[in-house]
Residue frames as a rotation matrix with the C-alpha (Angstrom) as fourth column:
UNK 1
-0.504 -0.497 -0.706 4.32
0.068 -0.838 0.542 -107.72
-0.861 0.225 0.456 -55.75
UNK 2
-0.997 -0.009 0.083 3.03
0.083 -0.221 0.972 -108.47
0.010 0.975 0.221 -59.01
UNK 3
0.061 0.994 -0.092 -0.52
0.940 -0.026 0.341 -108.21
0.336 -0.107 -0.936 -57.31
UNK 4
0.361 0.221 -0.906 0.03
0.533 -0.846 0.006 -104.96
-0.765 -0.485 -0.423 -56.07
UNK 5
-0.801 -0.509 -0.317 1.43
-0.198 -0.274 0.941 -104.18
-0.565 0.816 0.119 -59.55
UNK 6
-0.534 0.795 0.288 -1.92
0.706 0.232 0.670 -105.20
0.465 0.561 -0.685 -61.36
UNK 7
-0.111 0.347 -0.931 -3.52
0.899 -0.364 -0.243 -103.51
-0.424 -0.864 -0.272 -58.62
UNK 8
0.123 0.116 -0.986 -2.36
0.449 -0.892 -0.049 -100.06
-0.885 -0.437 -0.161 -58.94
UNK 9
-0.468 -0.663 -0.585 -0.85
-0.192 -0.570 0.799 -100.21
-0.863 0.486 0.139 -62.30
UNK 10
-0.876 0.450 0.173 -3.31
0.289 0.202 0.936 -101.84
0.386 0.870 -0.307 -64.60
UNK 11
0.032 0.979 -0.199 -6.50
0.905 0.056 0.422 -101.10
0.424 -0.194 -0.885 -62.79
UNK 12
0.180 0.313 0.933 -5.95
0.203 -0.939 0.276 -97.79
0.963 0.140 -0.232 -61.74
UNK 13
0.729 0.582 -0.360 -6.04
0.453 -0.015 0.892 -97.99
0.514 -0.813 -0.274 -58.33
UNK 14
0.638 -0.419 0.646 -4.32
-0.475 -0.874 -0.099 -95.57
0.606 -0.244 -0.757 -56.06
UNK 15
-0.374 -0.680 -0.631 -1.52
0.180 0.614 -0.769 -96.53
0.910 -0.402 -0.107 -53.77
UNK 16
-0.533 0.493 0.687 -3.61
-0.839 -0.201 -0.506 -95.34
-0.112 -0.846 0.521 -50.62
UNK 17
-0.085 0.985 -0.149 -6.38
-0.978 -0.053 0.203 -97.65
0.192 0.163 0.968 -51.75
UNK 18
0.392 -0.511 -0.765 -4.23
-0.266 0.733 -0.626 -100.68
0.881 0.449 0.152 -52.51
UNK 19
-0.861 -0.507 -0.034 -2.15
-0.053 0.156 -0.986 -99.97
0.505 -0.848 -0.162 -48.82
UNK 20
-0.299 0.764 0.572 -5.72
-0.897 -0.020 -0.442 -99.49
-0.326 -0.645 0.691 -47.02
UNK 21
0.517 0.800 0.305 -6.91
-0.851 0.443 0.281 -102.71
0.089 -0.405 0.910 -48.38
UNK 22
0.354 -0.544 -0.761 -3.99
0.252 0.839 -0.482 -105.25
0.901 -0.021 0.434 -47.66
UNK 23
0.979 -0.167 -0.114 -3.47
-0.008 -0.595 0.803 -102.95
-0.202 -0.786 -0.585 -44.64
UNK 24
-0.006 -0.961 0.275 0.27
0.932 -0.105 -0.348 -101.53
0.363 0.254 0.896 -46.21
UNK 25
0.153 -0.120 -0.981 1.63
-0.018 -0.993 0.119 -98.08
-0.988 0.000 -0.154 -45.71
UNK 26
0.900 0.228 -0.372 1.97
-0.189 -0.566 -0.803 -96.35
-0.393 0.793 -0.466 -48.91
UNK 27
0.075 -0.983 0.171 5.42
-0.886 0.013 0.464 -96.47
-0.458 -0.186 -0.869 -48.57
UNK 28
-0.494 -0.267 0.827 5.40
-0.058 0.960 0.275 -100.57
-0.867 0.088 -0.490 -48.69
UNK 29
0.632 0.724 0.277 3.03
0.105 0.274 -0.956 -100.35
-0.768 0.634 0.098 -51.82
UNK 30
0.949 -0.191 -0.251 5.33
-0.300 -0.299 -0.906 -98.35
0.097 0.935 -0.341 -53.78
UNK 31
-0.295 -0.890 0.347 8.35
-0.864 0.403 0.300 -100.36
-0.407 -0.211 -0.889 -52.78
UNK 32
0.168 0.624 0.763 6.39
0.210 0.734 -0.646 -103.39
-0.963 0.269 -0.007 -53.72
UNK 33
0.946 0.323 -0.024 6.16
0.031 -0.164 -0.986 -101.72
-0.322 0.932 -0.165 -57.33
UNK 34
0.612 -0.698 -0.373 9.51
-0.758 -0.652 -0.022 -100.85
-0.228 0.296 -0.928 -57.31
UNK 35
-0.049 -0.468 0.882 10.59
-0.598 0.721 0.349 -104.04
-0.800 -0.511 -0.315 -56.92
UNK 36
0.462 0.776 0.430 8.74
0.043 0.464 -0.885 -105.03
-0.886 0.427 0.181 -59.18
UNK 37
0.992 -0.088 -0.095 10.22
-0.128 -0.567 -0.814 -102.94
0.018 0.819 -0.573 -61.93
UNK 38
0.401 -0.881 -0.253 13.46
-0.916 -0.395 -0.074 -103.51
-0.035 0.262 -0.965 -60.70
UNK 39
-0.792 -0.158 0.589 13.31
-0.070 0.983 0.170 -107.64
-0.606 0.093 -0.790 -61.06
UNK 40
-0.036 0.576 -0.816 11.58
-0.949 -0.276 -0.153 -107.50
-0.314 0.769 0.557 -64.47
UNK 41
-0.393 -0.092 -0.915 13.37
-0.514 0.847 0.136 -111.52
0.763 0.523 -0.380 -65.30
UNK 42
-0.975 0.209 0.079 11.81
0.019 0.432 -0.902 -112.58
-0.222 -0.878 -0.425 -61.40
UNK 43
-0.442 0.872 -0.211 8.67
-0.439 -0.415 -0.797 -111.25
-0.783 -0.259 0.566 -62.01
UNK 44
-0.030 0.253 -0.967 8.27
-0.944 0.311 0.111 -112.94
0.329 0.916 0.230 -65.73
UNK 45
-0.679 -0.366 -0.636 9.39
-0.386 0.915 -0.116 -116.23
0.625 0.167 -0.763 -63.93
UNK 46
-0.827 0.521 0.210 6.89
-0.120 0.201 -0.972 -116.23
-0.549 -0.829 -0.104 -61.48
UNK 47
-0.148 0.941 -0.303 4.42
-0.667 -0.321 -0.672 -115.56
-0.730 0.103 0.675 -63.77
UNK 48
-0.089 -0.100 -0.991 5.50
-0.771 0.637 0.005 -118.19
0.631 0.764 -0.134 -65.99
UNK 49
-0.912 -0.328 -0.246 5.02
-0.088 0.743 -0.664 -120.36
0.401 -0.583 -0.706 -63.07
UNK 50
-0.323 0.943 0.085 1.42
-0.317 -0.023 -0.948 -119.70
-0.892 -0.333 0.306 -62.34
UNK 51
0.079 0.607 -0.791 0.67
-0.994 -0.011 -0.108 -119.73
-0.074 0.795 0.603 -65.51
UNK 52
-0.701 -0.271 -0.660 2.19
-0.321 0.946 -0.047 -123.71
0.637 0.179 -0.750 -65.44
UNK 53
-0.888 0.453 0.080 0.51
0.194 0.526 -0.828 -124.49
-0.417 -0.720 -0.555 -62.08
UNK 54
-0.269 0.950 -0.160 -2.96
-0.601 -0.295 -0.742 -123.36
-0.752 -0.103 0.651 -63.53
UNK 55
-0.384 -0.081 -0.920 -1.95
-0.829 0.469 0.305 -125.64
0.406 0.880 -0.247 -66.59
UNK 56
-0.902 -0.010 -0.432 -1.19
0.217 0.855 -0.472 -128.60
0.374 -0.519 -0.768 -64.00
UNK 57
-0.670 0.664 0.331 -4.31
-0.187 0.281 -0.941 -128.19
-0.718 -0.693 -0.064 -61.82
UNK 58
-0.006 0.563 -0.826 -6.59
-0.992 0.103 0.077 -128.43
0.128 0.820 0.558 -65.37
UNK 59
0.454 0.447 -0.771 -5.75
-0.462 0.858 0.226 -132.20
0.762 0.253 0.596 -64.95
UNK 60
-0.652 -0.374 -0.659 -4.62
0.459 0.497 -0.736 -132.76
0.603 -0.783 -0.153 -61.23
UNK 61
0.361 0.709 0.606 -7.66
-0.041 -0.637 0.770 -131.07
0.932 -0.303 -0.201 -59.15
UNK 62
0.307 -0.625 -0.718 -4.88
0.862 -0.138 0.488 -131.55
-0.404 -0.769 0.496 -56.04
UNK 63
-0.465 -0.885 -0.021 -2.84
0.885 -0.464 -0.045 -129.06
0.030 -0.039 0.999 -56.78
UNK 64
0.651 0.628 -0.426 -4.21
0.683 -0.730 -0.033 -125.70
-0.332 -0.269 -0.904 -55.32
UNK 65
-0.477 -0.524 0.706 -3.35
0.733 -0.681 -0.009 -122.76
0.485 0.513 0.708 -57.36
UNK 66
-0.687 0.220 0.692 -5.42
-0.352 -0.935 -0.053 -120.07
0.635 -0.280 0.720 -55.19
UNK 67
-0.873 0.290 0.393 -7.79
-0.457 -0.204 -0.866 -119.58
-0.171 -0.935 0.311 -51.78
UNK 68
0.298 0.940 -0.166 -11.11
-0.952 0.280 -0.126 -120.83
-0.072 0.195 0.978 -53.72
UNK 69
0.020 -0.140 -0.990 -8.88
-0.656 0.745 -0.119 -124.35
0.755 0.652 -0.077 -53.69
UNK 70
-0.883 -0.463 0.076 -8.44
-0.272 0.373 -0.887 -124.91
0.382 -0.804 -0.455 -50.65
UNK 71
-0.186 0.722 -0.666 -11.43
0.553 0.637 0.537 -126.98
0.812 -0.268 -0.518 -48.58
UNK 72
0.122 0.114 0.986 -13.23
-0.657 -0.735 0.166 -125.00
0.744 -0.668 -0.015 -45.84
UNK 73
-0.849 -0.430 -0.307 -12.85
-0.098 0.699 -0.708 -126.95
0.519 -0.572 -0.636 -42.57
């Protein structure tokens, strides 16, 4: 949610553009947002939680905080 919230709301991007590349309907985008807006103390905790894990992986290089962490096979 809060990526499809950056998405559409800080970067501009349309809700067509946003559902065409995650493959959403429109519909599910702007539910997504709603959500978003309507769990305002969920959405802060999460993001206080990335914001820790990127803290922790600075001095654990286990701990995988996104797709570029992960080892190709």
């Amino acid at each position: 949610m809060s990526h499809v919230h950056a998405l559409v709301e800080e970067r501009g991007l349309d809700a067509q553009t946003v559902a065409d590349r995650f493959d959403l309907t429109v519909s599910e985008v702007y539910h997504a947002l709603a959500y978003y807006h309507d769990h305002p103390e969920e959405m802060r905790a999460v993001k206080e939680h990335r914001r820790e894990l990127h803290e922790a992986a600075g001095d654990d290089p286990r701990i995988i905080t996104g797709p570029e962490d992960l080892l190709e096979s």
